[in-house]
C-alpha positions in Angstrom: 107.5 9.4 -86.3 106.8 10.5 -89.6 104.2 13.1 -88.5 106.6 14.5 -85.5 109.5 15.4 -88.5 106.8 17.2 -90.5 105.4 19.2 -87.6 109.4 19.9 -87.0 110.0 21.0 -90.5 106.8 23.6 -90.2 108.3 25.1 -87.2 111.8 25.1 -88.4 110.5 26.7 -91.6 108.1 29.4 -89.5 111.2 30.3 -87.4 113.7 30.5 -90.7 111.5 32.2 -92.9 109.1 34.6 -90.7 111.7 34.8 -87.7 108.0 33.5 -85.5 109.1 33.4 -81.8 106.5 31.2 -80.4 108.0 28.3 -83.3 111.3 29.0 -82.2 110.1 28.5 -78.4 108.4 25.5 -79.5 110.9 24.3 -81.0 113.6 25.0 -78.4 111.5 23.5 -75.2 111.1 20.0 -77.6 114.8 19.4 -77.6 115.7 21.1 -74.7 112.8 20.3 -72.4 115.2 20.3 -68.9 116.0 24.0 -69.6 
């Protein structure tokens, strides 16, 4: 589980601090996958 948090926290940080889309889709479609 480790791992899974520190691929979270690159994407979260992507999306915060460069605004990157495609983080913020992956991001989004991991917690909401139904959507």
């Amino acid at each position: 589980m480790k791992e899974k948090d520190t691929i979270y926290e690159n994407l979260f940080r992507k999306v915060a601090f460069r605004d990157d889309e495609q983080a913020f889709r992956e991001l989004f479609l991991e917690f909401y996958p139904a959507l």
